[in-house]
C-alpha positions as CSV (number, residue, x, y, z in Angstrom):
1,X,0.0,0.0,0.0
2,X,2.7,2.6,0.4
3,X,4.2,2.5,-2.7
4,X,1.4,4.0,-4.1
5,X,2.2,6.8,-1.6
6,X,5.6,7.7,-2.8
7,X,6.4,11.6,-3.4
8,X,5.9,11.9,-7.1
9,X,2.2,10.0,-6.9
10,X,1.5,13.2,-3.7
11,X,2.7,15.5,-5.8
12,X,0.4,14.5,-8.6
13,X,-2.8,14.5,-5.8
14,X,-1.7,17.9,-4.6
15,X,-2.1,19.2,-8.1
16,X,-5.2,17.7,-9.3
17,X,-6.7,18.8,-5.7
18,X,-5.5,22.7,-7.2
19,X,-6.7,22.3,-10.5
20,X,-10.3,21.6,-9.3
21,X,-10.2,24.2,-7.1
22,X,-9.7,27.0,-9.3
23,X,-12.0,25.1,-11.8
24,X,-14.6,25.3,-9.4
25,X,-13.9,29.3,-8.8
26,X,-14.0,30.1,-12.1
27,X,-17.2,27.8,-12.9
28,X,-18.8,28.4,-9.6
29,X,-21.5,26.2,-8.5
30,X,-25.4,24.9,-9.8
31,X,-27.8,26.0,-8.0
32,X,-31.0,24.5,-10.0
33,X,-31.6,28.0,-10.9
34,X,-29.5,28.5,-13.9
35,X,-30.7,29.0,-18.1
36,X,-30.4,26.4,-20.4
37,X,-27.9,27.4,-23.1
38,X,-31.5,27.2,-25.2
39,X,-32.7,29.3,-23.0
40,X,-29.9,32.0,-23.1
41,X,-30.1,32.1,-27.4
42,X,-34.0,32.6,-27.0
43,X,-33.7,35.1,-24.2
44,X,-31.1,37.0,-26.8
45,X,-33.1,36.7,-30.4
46,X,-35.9,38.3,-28.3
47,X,-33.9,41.2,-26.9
48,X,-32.4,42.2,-30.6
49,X,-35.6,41.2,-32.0
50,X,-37.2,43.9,-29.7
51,X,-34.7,47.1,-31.1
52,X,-34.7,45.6,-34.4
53,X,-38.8,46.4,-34.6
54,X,-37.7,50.1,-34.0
55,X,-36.4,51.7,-37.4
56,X,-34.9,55.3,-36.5
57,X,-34.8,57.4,-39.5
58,X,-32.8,60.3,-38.2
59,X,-29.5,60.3,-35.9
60,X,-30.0,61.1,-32.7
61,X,-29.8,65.0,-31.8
62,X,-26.2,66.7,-31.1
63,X,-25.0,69.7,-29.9
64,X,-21.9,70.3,-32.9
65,X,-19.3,73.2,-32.9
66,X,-19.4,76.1,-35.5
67,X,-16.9,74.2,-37.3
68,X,-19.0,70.9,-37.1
69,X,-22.1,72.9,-38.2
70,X,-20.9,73.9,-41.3
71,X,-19.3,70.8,-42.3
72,X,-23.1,69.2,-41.4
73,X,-24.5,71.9,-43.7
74,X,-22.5,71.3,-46.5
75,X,-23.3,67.4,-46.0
76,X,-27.0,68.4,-45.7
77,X,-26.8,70.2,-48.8
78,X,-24.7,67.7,-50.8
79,X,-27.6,65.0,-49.6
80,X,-30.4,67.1,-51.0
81,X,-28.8,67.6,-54.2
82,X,-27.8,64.1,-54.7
83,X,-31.5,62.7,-53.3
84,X,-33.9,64.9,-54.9
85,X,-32.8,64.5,-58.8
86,X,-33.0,67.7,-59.8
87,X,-36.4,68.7,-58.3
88,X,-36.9,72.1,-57.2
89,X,-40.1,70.7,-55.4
90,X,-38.4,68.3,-54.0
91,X,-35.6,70.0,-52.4
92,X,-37.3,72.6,-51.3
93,X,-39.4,69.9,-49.0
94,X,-36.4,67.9,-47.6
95,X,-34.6,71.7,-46.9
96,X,-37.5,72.7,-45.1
97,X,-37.9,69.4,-43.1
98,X,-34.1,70.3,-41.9
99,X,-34.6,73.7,-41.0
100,X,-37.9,72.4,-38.8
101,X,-35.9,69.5,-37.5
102,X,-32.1,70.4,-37.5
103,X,-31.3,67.0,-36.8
104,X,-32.5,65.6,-40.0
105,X,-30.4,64.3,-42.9
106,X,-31.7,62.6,-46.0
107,X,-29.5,60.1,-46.2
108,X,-30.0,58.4,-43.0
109,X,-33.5,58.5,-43.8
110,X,-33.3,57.1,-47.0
111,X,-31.8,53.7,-45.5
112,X,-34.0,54.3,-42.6
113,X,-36.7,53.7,-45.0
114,X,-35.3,51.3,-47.0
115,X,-35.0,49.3,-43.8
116,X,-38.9,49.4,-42.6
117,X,-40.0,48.5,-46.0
118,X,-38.3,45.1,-46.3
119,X,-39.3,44.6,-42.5
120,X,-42.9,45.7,-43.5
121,X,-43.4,43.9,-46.8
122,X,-41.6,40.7,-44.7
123,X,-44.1,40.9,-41.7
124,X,-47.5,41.5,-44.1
125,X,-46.3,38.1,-45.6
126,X,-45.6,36.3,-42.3
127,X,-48.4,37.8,-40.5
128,X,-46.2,39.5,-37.9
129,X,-48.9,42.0,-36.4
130,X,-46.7,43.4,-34.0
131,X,-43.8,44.1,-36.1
132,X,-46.3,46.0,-38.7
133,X,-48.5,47.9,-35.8
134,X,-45.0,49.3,-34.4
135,X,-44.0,50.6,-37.9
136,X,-47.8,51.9,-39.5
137,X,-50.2,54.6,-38.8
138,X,-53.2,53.0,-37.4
139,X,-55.5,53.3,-40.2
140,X,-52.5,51.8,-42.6
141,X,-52.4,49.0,-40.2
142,X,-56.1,48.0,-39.9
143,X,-55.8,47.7,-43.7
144,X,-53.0,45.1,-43.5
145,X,-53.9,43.3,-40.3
146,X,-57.7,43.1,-42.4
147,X,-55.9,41.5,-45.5
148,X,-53.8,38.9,-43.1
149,X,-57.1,38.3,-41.4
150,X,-58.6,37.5,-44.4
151,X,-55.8,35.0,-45.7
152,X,-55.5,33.2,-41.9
153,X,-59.3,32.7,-42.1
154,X,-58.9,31.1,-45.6
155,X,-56.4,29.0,-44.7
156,X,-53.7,30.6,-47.2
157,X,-50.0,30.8,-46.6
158,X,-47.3,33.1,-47.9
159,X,-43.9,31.7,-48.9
160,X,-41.9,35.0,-49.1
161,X,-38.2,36.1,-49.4
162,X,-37.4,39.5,-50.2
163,X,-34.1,39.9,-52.6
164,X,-33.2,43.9,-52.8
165,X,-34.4,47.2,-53.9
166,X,-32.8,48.0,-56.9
167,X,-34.1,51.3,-57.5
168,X,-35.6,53.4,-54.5
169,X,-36.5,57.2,-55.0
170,X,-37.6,60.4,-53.4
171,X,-41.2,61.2,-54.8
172,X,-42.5,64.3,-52.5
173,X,-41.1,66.1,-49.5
174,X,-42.8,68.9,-47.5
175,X,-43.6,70.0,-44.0
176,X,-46.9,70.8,-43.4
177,X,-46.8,72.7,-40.1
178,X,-45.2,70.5,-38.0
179,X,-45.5,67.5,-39.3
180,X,-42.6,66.0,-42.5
181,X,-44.1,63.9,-44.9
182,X,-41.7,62.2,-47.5
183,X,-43.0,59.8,-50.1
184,X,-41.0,57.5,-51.5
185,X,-41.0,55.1,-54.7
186,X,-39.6,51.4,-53.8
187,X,-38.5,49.2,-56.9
188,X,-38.3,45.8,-55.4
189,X,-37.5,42.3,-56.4
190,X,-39.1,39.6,-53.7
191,X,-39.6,35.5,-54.4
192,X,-43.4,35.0,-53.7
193,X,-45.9,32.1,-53.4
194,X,-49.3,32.1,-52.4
195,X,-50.8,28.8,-51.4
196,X,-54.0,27.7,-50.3
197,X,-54.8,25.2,-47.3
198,X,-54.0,22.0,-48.9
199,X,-51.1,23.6,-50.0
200,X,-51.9,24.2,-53.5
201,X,-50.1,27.1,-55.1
202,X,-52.6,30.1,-56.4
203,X,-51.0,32.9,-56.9
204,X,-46.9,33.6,-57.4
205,X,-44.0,31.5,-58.0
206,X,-41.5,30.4,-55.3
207,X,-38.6,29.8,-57.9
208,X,-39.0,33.1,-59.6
209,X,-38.1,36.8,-58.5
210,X,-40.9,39.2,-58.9
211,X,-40.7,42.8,-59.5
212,X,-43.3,45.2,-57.6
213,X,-42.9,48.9,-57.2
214,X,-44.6,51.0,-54.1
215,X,-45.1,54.2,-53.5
216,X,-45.3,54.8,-50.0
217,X,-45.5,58.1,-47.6
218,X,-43.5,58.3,-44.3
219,X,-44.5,61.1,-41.5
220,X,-42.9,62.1,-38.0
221,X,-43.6,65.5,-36.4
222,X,-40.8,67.6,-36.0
223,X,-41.7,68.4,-32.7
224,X,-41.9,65.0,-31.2
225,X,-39.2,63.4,-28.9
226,X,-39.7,60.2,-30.9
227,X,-37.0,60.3,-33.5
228,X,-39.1,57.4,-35.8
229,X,-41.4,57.6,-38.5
230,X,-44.4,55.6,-39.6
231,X,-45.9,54.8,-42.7
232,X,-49.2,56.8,-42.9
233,X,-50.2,56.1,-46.8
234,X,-49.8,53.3,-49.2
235,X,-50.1,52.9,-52.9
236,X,-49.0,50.2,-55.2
237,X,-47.7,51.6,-58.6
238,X,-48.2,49.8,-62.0
């Protein structure tokens, strides 16, 4: 029995013993109360799902130097040119819109927008109500949430992929008042198929990219602490 004692087989004990002991500081202990790795990925898609919802179309406010001001003006002005195409009408909307709302640059709202339509055409197709009533007007969502309500109660399904916006223009830009309206025309390609309860295909084709163009008008008062805009009109363009 005491050879299996002898110093090198103690010093081998004495390190295992130190091993676990930092192990166990570093790992701590279970208590019964702890979250499944499952658990921790759910806990997480729900938290980024929750800011994704939010689409901010304008940077948050600042407080700039004179030197920052005027490099933001030329920017401003350089957007406005670039983003209206040469309409007087146009550009005369979006300037105004800055002067109510300093804060407000065209190009951050142009990929503000671009964002909230995929996310709205995406949700309308999956039936994701809350998605779509934190992104429309009310009246623009009772239309939608009607036409999902429609298809769950026939039993029909949306397969739906959106692919890009290849072309994505300002229309019209003017404050009224307060309040900044901007309308913009999307130019979209999306993969979509209709289907009815048995699964049948009835409309659309789910190996085929579709083209459909929108015309759509986003609206934020200028006054309001909330820096997002909603989607208060809808058209669909030929």
């Amino acid at each position: 029995m005491d050879e299996f004692l002898d110093i090198p087989t103690l010093i081998v004990i004495g390190l295992a013993i130190v091993v676990l002991f930092r192990l166990r500081q570093v790992l701590g202990t279970r208590t019964g109360r702890e979250r499944t790795p499952l658990e921790r990925q759910r806990e997480a898609a729900a938290a980024k799902g929750a800011e994704e919802n939010v689409v901010q179309m304008r940077p948050r406010p600042v407080n700039p130097s004179n030197e920052d001001q005027e490099r933001l003006q030329r920017r401003l002005e350089t957007e406005i040119t670039q983003l209206s195409n040469g309409d007087a009408n146009i550009a005369e909307g979006l300037k105004a819109i800055a002067e109510a709302d300093p804060s407000f640059s065209p190009k951050t709202f142009m990929e503000g927008a671009k964002a909230a339509y995929e996310m709205i055409v995406t949700a309308f197709a999956s039936g994701d109500r809350q998605t779509l009533k934190n992104l429309l007007e009310k009246d623009v969502y009772d239309g939608f949430e009607r036409v999902i309500r429609e298809r769950e109660a026939a039993g029909r399904t949306v397969d739906f992929t959106f692919v890009g916006l290849p072309k994505v223009d300002i229309s019209e830009a003017e404050l009224d008042k307060r309040n900044a309206l901007v309308t913009i025309r999307f130019h979209a390609e999306v993969v979509s198929a209709t289907r009815d309860k048995d699964g049948t295909l009835i409309e659309g084709n789910a190996d085929q990219v579709t083209n459909i163009a929108d015309e759509w008008t986003f609206a934020r008062s200028t006054k309001s602490r909330d820096p997002n805009w909603k989607l208060v009109a809808t058209s669909q363009l030929e």
